[in-house]
PDB file with one MODEL, atoms N, CA, C and O in Angstrom:
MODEL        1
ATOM      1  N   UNK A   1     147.887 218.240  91.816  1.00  0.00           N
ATOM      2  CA  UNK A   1     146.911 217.243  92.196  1.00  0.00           C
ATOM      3  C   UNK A   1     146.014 216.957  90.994  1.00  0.00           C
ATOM      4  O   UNK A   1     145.593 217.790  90.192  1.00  0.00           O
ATOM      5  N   UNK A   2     145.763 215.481  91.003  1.00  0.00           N
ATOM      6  CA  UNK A   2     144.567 215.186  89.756  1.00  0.00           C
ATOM      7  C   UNK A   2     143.457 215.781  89.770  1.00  0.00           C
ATOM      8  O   UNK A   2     142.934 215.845  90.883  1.00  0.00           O
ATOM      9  N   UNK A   3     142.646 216.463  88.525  1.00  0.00           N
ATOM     10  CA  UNK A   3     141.254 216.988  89.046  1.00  0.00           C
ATOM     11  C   UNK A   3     140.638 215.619  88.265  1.00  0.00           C
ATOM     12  O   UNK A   3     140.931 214.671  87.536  1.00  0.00           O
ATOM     13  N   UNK A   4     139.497 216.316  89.044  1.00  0.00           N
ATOM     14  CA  UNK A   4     138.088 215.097  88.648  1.00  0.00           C
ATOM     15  C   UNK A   4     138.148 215.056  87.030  1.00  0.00           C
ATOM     16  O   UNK A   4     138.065 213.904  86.605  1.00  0.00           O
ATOM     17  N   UNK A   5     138.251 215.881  86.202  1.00  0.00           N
ATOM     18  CA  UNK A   5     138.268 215.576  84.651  1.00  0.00           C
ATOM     19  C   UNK A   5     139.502 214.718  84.882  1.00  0.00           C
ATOM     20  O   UNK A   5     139.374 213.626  84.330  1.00  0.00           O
ATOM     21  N   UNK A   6     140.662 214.865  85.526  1.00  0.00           N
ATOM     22  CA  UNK A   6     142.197 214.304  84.839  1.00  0.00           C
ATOM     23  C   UNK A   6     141.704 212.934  84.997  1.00  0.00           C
ATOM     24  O   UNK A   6     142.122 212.080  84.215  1.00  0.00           O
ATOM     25  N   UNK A   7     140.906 212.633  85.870  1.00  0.00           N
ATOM     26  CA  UNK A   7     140.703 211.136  86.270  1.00  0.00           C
ATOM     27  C   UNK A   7     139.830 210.725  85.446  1.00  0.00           C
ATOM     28  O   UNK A   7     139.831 209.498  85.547  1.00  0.00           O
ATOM     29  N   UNK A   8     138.951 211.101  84.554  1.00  0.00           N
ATOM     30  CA  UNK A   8     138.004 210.405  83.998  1.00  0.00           C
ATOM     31  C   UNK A   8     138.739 210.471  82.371  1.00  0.00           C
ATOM     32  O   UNK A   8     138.172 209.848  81.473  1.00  0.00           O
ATOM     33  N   UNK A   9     139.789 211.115  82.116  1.00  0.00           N
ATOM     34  CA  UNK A   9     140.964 211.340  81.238  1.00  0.00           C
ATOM     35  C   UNK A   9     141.743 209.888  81.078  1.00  0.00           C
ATOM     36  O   UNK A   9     141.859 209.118  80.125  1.00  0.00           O
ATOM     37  N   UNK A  10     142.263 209.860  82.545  1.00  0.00           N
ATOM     38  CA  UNK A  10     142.856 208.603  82.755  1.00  0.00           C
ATOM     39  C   UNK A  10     142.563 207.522  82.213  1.00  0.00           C
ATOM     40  O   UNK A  10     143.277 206.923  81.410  1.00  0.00           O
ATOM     41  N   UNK A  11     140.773 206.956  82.868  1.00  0.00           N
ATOM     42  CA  UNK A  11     140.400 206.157  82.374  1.00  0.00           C
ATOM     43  C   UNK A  11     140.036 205.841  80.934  1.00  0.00           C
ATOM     44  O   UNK A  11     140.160 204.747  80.384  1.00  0.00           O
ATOM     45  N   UNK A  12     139.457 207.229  80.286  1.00  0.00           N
ATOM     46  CA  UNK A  12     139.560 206.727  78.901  1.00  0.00           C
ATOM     47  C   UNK A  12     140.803 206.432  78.282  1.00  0.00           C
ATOM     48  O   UNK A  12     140.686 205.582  77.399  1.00  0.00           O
ATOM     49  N   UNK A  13     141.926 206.847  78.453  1.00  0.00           N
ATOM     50  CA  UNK A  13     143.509 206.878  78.007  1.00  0.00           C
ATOM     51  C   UNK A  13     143.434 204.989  78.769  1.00  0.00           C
ATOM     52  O   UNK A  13     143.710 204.146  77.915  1.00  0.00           O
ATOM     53  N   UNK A  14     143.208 204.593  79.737  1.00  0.00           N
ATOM     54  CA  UNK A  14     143.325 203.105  79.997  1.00  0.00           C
ATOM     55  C   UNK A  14     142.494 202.178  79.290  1.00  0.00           C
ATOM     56  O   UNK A  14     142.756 201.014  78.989  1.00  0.00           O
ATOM     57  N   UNK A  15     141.245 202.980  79.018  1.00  0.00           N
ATOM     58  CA  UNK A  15     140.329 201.989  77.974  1.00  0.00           C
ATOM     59  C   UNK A  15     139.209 201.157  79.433  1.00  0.00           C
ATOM     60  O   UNK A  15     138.640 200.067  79.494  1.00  0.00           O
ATOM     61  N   UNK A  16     139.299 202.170  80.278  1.00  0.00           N
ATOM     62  CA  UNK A  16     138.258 201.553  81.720  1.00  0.00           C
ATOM     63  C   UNK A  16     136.582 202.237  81.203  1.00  0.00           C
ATOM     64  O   UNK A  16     136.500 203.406  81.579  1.00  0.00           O
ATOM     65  N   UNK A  17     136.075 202.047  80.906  1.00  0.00           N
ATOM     66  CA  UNK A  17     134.551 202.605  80.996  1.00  0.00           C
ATOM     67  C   UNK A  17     134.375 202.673  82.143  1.00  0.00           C
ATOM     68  O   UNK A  17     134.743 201.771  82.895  1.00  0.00           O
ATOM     69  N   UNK A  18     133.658 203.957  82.638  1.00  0.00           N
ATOM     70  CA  UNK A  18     132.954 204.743  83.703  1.00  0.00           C
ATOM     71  C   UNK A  18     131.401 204.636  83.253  1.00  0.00           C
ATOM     72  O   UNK A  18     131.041 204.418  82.097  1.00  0.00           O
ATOM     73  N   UNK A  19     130.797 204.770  84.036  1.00  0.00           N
ATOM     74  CA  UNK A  19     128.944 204.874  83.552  1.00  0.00           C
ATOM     75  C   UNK A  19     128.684 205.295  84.943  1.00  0.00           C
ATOM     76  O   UNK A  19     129.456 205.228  85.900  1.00  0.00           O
ATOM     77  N   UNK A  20     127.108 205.873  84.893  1.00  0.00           N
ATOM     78  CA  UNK A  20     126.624 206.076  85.730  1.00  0.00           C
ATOM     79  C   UNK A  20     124.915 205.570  85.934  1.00  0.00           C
ATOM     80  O   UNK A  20     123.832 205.781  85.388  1.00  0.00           O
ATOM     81  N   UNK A  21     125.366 204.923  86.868  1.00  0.00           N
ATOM     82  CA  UNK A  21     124.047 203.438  87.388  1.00  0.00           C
ATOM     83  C   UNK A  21     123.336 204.142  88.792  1.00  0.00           C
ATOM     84  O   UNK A  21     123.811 204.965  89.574  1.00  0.00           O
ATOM     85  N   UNK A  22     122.056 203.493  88.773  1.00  0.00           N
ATOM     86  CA  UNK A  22     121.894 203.831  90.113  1.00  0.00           C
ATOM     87  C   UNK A  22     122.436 202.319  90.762  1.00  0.00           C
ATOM     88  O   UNK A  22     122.170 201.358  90.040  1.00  0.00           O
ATOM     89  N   UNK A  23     123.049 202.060  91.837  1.00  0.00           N
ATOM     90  CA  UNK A  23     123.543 201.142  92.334  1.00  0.00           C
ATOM     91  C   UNK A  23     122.776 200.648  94.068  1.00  0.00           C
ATOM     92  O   UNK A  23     123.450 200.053  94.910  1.00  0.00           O
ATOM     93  N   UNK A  24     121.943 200.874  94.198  1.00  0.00           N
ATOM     94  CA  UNK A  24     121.137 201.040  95.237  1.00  0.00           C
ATOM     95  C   UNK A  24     122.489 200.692  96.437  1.00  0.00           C
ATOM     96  O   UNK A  24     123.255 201.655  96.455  1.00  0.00           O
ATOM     97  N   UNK A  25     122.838 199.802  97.201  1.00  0.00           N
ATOM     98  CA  UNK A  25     123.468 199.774  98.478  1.00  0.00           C
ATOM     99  C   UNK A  25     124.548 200.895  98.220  1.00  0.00           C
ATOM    100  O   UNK A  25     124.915 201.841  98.916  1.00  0.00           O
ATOM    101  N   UNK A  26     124.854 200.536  97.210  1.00  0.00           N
ATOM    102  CA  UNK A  26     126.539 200.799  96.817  1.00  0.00           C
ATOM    103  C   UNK A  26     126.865 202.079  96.037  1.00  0.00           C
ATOM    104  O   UNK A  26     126.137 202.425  95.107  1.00  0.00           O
ATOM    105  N   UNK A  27     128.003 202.829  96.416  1.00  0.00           N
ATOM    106  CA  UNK A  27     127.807 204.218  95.707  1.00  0.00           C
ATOM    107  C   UNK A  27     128.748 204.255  94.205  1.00  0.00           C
ATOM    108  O   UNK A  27     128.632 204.928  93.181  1.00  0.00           O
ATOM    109  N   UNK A  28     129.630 203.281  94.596  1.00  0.00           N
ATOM    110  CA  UNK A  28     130.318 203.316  93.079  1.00  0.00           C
ATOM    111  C   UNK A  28     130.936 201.338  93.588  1.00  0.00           C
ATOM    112  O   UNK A  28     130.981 200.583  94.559  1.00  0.00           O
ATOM    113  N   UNK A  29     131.257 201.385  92.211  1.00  0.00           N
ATOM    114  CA  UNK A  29     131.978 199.922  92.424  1.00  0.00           C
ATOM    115  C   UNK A  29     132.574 199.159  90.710  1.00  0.00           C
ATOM    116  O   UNK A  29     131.766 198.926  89.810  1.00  0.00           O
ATOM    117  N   UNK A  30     134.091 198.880  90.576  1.00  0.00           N
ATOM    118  CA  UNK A  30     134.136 198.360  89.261  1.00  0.00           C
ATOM    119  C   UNK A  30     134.582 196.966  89.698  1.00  0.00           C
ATOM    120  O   UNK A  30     134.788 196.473  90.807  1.00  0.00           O
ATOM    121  N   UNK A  31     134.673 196.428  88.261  1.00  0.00           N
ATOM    122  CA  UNK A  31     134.273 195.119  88.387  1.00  0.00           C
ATOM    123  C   UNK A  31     135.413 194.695  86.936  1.00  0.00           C
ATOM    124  O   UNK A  31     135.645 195.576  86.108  1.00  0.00           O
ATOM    125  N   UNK A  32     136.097 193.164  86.770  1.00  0.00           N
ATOM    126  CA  UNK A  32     137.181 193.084  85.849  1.00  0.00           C
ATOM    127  C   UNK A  32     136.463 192.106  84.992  1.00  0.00           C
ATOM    128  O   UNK A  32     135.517 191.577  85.575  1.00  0.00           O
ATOM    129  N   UNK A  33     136.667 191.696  83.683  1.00  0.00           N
ATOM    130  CA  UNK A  33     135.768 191.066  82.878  1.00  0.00           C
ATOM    131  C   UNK A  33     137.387 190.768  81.660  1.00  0.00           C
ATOM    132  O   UNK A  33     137.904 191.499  80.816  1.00  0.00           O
ATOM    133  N   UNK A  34     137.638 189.714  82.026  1.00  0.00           N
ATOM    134  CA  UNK A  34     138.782 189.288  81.314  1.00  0.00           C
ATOM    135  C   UNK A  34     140.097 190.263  81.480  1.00  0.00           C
ATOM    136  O   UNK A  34     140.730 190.222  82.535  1.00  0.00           O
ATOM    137  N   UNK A  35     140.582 191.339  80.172  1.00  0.00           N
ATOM    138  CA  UNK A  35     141.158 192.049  80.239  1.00  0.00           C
ATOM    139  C   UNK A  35     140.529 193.620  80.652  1.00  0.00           C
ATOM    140  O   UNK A  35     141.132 194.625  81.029  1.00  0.00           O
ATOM    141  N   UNK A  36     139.213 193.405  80.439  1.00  0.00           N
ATOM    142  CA  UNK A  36     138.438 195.316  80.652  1.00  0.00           C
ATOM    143  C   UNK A  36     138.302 195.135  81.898  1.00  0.00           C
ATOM    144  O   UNK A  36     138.351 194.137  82.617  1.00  0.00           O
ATOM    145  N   UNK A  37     138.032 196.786  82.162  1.00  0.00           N
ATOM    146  CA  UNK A  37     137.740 197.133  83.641  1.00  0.00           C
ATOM    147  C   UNK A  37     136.173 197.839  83.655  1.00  0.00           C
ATOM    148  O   UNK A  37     136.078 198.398  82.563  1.00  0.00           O
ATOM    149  N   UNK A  38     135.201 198.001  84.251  1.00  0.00           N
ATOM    150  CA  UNK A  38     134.307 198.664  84.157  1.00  0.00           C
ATOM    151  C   UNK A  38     134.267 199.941  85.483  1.00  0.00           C
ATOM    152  O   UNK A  38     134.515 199.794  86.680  1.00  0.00           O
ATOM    153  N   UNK A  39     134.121 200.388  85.212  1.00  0.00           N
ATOM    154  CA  UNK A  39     133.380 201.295  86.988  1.00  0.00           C
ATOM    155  C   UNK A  39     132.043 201.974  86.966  1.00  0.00           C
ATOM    156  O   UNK A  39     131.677 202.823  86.153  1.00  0.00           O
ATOM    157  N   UNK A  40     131.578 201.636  87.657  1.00  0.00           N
ATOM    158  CA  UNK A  40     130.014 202.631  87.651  1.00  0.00           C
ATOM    159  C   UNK A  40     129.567 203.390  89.084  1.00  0.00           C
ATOM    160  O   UNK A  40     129.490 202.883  90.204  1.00  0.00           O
ATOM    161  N   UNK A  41     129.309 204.716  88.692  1.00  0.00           N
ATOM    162  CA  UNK A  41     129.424 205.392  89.887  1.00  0.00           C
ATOM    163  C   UNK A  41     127.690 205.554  90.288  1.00  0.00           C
ATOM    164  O   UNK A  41     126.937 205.750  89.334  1.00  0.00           O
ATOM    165  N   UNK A  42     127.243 205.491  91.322  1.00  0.00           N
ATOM    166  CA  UNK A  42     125.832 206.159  91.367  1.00  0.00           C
ATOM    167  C   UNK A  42     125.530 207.468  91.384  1.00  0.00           C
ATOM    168  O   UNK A  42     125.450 207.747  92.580  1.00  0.00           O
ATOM    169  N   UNK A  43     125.302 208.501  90.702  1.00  0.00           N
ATOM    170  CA  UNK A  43     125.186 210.012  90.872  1.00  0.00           C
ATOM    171  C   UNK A  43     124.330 210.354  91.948  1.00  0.00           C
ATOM    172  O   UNK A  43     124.383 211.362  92.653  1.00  0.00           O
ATOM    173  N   UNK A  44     123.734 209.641  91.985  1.00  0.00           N
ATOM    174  CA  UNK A  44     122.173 210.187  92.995  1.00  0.00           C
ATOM    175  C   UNK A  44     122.959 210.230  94.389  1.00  0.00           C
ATOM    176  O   UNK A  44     122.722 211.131  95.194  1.00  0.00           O
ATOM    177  N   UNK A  45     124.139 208.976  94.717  1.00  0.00           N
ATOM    178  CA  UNK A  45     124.445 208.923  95.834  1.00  0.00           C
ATOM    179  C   UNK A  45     125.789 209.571  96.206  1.00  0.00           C
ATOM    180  O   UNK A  45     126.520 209.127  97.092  1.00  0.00           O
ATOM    181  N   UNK A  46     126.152 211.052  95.186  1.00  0.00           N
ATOM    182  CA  UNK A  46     127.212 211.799  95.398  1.00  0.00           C
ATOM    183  C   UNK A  46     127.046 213.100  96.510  1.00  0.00           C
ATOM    184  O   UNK A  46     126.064 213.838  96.437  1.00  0.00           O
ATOM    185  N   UNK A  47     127.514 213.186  96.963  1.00  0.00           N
ATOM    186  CA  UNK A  47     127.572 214.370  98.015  1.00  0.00           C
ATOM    187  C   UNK A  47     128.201 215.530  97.664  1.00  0.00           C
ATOM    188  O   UNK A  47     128.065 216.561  98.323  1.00  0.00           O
ATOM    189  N   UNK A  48     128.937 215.445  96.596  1.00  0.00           N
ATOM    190  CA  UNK A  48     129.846 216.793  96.093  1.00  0.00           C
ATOM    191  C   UNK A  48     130.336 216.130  94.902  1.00  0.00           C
ATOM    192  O   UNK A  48     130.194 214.947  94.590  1.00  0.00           O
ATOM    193  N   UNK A  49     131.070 217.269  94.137  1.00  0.00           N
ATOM    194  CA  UNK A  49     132.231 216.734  93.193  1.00  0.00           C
ATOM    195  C   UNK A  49     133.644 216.148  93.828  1.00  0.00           C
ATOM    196  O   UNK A  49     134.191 215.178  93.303  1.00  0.00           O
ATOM    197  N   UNK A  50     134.271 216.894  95.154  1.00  0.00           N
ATOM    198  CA  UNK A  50     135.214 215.690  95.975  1.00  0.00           C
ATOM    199  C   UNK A  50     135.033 214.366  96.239  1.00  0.00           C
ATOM    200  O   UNK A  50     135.865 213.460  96.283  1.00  0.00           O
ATOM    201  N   UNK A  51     133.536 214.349  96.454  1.00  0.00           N
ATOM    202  CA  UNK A  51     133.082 213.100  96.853  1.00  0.00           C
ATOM    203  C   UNK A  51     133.127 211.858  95.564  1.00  0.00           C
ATOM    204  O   UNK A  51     133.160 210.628  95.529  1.00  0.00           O
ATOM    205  N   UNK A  52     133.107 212.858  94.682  1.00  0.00           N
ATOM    206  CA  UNK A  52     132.752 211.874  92.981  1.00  0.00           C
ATOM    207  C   UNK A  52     134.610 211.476  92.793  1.00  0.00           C
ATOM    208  O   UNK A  52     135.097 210.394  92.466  1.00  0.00           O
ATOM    209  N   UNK A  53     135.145 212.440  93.045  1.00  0.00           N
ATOM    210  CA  UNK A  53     136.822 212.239  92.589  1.00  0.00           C
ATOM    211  C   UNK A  53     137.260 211.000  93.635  1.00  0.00           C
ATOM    212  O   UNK A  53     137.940 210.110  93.122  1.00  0.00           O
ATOM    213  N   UNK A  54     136.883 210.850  95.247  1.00  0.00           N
ATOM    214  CA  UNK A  54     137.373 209.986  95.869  1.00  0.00           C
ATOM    215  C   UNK A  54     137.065 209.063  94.851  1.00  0.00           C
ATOM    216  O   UNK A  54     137.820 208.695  93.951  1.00  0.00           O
ATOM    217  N   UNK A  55     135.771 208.677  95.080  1.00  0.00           N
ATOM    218  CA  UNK A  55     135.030 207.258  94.884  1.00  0.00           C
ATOM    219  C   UNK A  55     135.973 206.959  93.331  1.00  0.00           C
ATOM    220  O   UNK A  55     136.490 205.861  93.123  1.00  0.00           O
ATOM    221  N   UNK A  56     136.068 208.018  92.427  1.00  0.00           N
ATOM    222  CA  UNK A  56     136.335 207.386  90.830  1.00  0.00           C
ATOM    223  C   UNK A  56     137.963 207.210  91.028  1.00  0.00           C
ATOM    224  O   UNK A  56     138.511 206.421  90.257  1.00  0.00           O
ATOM    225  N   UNK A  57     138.736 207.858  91.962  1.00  0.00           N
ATOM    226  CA  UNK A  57     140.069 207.404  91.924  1.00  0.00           C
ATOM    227  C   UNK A  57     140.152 206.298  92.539  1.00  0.00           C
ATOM    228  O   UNK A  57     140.810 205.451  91.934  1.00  0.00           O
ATOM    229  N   UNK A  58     139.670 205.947  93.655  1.00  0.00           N
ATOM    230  CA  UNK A  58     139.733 204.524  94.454  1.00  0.00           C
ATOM    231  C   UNK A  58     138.962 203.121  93.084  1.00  0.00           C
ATOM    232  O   UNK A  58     139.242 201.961  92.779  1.00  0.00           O
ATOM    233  N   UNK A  59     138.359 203.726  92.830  1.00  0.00           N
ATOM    234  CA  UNK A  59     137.736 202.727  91.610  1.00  0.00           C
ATOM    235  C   UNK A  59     138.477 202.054  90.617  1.00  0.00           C
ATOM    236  O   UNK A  59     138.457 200.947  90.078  1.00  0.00           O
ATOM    237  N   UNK A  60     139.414 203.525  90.531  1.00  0.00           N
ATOM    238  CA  UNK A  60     140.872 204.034  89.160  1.00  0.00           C
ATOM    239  C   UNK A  60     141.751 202.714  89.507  1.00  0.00           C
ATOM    240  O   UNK A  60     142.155 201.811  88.773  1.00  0.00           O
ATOM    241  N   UNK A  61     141.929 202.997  91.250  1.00  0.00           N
ATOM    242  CA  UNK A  61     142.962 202.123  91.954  1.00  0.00           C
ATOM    243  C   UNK A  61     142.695 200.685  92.065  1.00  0.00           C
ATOM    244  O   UNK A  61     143.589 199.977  92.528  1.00  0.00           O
ATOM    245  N   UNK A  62     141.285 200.018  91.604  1.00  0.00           N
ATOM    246  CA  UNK A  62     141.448 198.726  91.813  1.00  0.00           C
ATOM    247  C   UNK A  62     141.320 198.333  89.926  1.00  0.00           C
ATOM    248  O   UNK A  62     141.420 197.142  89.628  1.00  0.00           O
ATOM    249  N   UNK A  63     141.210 198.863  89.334  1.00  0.00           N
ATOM    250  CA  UNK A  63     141.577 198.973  87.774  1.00  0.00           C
ATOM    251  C   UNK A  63     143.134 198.689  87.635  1.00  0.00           C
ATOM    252  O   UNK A  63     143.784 197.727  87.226  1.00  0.00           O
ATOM    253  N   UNK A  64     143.505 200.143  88.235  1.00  0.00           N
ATOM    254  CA  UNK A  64     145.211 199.840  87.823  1.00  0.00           C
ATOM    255  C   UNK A  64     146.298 198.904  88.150  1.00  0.00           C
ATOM    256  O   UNK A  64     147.274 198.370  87.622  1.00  0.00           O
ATOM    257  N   UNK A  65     145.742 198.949  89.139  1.00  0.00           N
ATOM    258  CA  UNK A  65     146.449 197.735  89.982  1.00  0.00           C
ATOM    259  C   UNK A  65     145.647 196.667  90.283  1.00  0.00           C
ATOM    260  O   UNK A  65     145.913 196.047  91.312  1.00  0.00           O
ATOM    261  N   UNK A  66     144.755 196.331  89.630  1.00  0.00           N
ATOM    262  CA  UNK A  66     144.169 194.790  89.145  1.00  0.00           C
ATOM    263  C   UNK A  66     144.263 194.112  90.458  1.00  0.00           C
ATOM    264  O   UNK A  66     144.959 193.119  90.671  1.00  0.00           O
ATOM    265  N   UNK A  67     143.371 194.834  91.488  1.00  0.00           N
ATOM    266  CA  UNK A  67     143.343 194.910  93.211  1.00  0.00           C
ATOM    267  C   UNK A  67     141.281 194.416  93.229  1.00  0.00           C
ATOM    268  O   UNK A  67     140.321 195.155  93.446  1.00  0.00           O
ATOM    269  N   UNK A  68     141.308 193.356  93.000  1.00  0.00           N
ATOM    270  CA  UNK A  68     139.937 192.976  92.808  1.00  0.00           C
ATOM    271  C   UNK A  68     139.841 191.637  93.745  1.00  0.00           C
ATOM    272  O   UNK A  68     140.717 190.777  93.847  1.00  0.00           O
ATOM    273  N   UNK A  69     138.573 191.661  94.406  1.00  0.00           N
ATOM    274  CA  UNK A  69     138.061 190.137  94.891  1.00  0.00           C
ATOM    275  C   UNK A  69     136.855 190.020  94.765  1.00  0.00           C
ATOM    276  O   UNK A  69     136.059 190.805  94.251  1.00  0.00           O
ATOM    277  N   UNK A  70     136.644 188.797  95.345  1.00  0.00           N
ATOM    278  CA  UNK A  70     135.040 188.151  95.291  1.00  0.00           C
ATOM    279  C   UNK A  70     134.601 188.139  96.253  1.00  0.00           C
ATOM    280  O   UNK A  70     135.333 188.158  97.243  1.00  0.00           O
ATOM    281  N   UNK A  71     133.503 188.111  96.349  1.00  0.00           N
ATOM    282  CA  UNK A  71     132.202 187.861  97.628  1.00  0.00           C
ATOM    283  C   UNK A  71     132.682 186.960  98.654  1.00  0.00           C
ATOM    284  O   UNK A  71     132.630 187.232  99.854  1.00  0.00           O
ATOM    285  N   UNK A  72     133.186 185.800  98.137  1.00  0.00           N
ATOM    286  CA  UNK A  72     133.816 184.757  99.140  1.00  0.00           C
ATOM    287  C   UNK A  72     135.115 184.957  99.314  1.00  0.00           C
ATOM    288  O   UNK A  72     135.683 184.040  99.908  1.00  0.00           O
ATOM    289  N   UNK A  73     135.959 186.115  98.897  1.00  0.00           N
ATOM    290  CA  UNK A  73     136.978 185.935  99.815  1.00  0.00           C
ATOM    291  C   UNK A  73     137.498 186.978 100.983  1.00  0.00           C
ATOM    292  O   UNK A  73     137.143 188.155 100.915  1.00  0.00           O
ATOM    293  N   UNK A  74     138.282 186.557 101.973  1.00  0.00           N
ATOM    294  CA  UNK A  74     138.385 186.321 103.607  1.00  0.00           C
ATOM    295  C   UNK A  74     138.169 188.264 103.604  1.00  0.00           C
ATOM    296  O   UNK A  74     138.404 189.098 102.730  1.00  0.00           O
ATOM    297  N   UNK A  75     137.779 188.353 104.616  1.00  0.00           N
ATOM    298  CA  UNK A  75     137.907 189.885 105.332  1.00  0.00           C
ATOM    299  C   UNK A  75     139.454 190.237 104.905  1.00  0.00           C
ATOM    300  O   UNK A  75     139.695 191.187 104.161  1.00  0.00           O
ATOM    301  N   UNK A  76     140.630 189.265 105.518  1.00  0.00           N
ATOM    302  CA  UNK A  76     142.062 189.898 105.226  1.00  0.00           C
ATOM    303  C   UNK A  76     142.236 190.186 103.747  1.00  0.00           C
ATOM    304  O   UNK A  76     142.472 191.323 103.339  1.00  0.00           O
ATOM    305  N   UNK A  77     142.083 188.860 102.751  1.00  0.00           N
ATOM    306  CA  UNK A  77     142.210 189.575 101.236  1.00  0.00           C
ATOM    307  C   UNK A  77     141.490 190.938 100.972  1.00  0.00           C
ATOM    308  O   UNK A  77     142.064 191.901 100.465  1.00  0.00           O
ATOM    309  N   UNK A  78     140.367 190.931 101.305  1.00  0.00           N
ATOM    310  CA  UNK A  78     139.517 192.259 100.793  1.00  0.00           C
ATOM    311  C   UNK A  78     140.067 193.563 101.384  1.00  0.00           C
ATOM    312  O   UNK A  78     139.864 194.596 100.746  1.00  0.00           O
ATOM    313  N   UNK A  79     140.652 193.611 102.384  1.00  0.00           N
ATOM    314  CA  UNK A  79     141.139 194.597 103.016  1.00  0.00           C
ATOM    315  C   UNK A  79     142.426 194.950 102.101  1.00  0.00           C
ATOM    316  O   UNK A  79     142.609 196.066 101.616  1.00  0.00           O
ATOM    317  N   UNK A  80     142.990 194.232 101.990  1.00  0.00           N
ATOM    318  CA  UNK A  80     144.188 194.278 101.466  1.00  0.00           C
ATOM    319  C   UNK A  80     144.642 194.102  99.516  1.00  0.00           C
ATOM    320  O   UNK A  80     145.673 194.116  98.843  1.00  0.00           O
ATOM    321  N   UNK A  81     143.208 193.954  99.282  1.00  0.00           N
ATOM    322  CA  UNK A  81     142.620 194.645  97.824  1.00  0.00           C
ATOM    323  C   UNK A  81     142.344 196.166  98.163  1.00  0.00           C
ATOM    324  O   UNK A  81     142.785 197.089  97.478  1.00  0.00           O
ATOM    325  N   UNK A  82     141.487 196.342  99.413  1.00  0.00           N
ATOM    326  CA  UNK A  82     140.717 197.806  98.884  1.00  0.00           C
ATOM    327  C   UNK A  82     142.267 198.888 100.000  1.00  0.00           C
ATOM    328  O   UNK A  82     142.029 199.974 100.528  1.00  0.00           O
ATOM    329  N   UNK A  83     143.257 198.389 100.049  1.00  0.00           N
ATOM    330  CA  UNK A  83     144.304 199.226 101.079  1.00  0.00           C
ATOM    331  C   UNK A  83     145.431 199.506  99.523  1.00  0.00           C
ATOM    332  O   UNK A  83     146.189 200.454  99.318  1.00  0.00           O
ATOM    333  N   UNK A  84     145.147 198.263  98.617  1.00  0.00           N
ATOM    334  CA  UNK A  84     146.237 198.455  97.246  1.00  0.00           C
ATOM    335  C   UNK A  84     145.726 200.020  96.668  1.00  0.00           C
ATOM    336  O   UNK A  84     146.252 201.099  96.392  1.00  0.00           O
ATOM    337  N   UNK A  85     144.186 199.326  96.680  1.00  0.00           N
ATOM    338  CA  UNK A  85     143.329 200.443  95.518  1.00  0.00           C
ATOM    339  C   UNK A  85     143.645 201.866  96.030  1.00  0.00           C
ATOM    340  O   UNK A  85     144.103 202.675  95.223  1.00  0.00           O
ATOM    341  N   UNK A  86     143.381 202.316  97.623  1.00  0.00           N
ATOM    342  CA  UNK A  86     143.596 203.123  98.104  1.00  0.00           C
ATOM    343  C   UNK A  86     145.264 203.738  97.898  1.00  0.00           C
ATOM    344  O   UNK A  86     145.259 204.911  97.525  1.00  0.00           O
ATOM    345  N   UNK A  87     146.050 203.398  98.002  1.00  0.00           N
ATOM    346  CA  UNK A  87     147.098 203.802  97.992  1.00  0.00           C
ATOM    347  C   UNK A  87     147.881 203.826  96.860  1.00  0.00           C
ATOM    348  O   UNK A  87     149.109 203.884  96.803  1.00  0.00           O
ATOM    349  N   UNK A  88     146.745 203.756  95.588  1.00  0.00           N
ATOM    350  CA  UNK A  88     147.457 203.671  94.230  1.00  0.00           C
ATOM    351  C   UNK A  88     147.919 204.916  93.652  1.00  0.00           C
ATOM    352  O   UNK A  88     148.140 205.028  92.447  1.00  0.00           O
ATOM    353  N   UNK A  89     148.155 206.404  94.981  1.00  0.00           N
ATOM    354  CA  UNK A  89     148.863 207.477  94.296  1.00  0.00           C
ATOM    355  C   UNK A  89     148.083 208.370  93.045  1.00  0.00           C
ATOM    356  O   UNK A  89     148.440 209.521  92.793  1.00  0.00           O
ATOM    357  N   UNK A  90     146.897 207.640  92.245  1.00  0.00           N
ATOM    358  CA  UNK A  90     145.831 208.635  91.293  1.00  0.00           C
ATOM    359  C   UNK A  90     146.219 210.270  91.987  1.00  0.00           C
ATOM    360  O   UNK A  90     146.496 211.223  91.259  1.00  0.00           O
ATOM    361  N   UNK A  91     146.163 210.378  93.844  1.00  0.00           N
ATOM    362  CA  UNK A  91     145.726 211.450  93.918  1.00  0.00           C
ATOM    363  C   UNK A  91     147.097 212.608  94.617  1.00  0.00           C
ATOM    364  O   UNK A  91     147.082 213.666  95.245  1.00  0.00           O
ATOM    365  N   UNK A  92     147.763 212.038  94.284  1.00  0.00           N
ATOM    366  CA  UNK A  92     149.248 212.628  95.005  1.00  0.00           C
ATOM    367  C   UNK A  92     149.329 213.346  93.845  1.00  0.00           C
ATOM    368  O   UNK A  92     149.045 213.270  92.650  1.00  0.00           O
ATOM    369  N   UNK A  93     150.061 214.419  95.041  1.00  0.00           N
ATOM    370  CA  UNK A  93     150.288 216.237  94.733  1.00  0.00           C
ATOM    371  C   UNK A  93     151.216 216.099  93.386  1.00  0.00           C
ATOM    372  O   UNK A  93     151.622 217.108  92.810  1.00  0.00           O
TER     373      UNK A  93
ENDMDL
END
């Protein structure tokens, strides 16, 4: 299984910057900017180090698989962005 370093490994090996923001609603969230990926996690709003590995692999997952939307689009796209991100395997045995 990936540990929390392998994943923040990952991302530098992808060239994704990680940071850590306070993000008030939101506990982590990345965002695509041409070809880069960003992710920023909120620390304040971590509950554990499991809790930091979900959030940064699901983050990993809309990076890798370029599983991103916008504000305006439908409940079904967004679901089916954040079901890609989820199931992008970062965390398989």
């Amino acid at each position: 299984m990936t540990d929390l370093m392998g994943l923040y490994r990952l991302a530098e090996e992808q060239g994704i910057t990680v940071d850590c923001f306070q993000l008030g609603a939101r506990e982590s969230i990345s965002i695509q900017e041409g070809e880069d990926c960003f992710i920023a996690i909120d620390p304040f709003r971590l509950s554990s180090s499991q809790d930091e590995k979900m959030k940064l692999a699901h983050e990993l997952g809309h990076c890798v698989t370029g599983s991103f939307y916008n504000r305006h689009s439908g409940l079904d796209v967004r679901q089916k962005h954040e079901n890609r991100a989820e199931i992008n395997g970062l965390l398989k045995n």
